[in-house]
TORKE-552571 format. One record per residue (C-alpha): residue in one letter; z, x, y. Coordinates in steps of 0.05 Angstrom, whole numbers, plus 32768, in hexadecimal, padded with zeros to 4 digits. Each point is the difference from the previous one (the first is absolute). Layout:
N
AZXY/...
END
This chain:
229
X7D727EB57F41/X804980128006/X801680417FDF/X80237FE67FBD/X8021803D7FE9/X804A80117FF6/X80218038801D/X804580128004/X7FF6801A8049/X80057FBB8014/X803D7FF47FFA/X801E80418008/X80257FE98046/X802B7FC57FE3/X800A80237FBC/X801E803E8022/X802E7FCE8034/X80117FDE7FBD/X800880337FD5/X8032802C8033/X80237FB58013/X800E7FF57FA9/X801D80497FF1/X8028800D804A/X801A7FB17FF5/X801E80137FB3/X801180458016/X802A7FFE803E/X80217FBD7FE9/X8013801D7FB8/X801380408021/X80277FDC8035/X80297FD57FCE/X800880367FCC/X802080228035/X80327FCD8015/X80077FF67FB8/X801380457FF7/X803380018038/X80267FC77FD8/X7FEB7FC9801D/X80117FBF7FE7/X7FBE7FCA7FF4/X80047FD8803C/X7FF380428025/X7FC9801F7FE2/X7FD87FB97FF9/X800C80008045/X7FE880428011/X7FC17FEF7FD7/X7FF27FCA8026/X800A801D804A/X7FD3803C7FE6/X7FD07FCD7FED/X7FFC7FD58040/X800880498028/X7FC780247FD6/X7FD17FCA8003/X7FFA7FF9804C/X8009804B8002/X7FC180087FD4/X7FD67FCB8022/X8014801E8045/X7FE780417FE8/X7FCA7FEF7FE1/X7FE17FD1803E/X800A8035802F/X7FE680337FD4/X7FBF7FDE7FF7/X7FFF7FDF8042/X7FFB8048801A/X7FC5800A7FD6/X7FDF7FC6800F/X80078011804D/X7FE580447FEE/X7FC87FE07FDF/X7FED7FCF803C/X800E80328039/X7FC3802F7FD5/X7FDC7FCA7FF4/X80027FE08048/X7FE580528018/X7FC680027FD2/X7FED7FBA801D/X7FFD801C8041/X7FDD803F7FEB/X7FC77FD87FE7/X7FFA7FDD8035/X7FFF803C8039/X7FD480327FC9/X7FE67FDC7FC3/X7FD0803A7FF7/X803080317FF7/X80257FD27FD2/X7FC07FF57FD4/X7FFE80507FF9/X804C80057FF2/X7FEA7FD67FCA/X7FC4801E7FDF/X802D80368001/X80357FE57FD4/X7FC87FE47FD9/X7FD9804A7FF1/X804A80217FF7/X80027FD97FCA/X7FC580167FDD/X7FBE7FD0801E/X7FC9801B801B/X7FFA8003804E/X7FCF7FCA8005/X80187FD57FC9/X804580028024/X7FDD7FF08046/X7FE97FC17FE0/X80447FED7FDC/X802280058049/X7FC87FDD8021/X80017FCB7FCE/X804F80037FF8/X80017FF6804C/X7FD97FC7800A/X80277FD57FC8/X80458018801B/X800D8041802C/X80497FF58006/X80067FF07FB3/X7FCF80437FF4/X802C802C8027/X804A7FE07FEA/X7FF380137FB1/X7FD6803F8009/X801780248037/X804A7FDE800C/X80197FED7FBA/X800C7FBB8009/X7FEC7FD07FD0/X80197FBC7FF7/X801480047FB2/X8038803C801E/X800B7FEA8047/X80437FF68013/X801D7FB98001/X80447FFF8019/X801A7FB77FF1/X7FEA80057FB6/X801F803F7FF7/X80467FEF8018/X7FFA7FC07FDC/X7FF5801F7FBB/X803180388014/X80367FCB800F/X7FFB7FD77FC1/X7FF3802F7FCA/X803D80268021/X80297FB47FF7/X7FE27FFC7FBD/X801C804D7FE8/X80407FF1801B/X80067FC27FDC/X800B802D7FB6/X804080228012/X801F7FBC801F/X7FEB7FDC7FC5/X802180347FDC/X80427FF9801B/X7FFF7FB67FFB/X7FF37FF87FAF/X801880447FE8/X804C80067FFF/X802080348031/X8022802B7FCE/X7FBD800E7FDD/X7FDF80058045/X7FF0804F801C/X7FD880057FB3/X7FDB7FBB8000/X7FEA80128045/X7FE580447FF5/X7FDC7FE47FC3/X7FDF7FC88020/X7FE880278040/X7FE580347FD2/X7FD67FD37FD9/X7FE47FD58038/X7FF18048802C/X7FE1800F7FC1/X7FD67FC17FFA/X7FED80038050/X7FE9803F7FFF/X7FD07FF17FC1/X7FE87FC88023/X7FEE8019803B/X7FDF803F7FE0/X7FDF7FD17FD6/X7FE57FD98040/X7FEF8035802A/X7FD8802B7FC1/X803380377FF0/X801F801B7FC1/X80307FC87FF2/X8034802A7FDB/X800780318041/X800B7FD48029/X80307FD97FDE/X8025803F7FF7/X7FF4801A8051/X80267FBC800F/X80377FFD7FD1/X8014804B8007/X80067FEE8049/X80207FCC8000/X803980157FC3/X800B80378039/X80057FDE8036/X80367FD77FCF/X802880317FF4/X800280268046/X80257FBE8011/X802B7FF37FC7/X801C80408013/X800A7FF48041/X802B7FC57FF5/X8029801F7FCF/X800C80388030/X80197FDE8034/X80287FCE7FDC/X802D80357FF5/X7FF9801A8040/X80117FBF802F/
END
């Protein structure tokens, strides 16, 4: 019978890719066109500039993201690929290395003898992955889906500030902006506290706070050096 249980671990890889794609996407776009914005820009400009950090930011967070958790999942297969061998050349000393994972964590010498033996015969390489390596296959690293989900929901959080500047006029722009970045960081971040199990209102707050920062660091930087260049 197939575990039916829900647990939030389970999706803990493409939530986090997601999560980090949604806020850096709304973020670094809004920051990026509040700051051309701020260095009196006209429209054309800063709907541009959106849209190159969109296109640029995507790929940049998919590239990122693969290689990130490709390097994982080599790390993964390179362990995995020794213990193979090591139960091949010394499966006794393997069976001990796992009793004594097994009576570290609180069974009885024998009764842990028997859980390896028995956990051995089913599936050694299985046994010794999740106990003694880590690796389970809810968490294990899965590069493509990872860099997909990065990719889009960093598309999809760019998306707010262009839509922005297309139905909101430019005179009433820098405020509108702000606002509507706010809010959605706002709504993201209670979402995905509300998804992963946390308090919703921290990190809804965590999110925003960031984000209004990051904001500002770059509405100031473009009003800087418009009067500068």
């Amino acid at each position: 019978m197939r575990h039916g249980e829900f647990h939030r671990v389970q999706h803990i890889g493409w939530l986090r890719a997601a999560v980090l794609g949604a806020n850096d996407g709304l973020i670094s776009t809004a920051s990026l066109m509040m700051g051309i914005a701020a260095a009196q820009a006209n429209a054309s400009s800063v709907l541009l500039a959106g849209i190159a950090g969109l296109v640029a930011g995507a790929g940049s967070m998919a590239a990122g993201e693969y290689v990130s958790v490709r390097s994982q999942a080599d790390t993964e297969a390179a362990d995995l690929a020794r213990e193979r061998r090591e139960l091949e050349a010394e499966p006794e000393s393997e069976l001990r290395e796992l009793r004594e994972i097994y009576v570290a964590r609180g069974l009885q010498r024998d009764l842990a003898h028997q859980v390896a033996v028995q956990l051995m015969a089913h599936d050694a390489l299985g046994a010794h992955a999740r106990d003694e390596l880590g690796i389970h296959q809810l968490t294990s690293a899965r590069p493509l889906q990872a860099a997909g989900a990065s990719a889009i929901s960093f598309a999809l959080g760019a998306l707010i500030p262009l839509l922005v500047v297309l139905f909101v006029p430019f005179v009433n722009l820098i405020p509108v902006m702000v606002a509507v970045s706010l809010l959605t960081l706002l709504l993201l971040g209670g979402v995905a506290a509300k998804i992963g199990g946390a308090n919703q209102f921290r990190g809804a707050l965590r999110v925003s706070l960031w984000g209004a920062f990051a904001i500002l660091l770059t509405s100031i930087t473009g009003h800087f050096f418009a009067g500068v260049i």
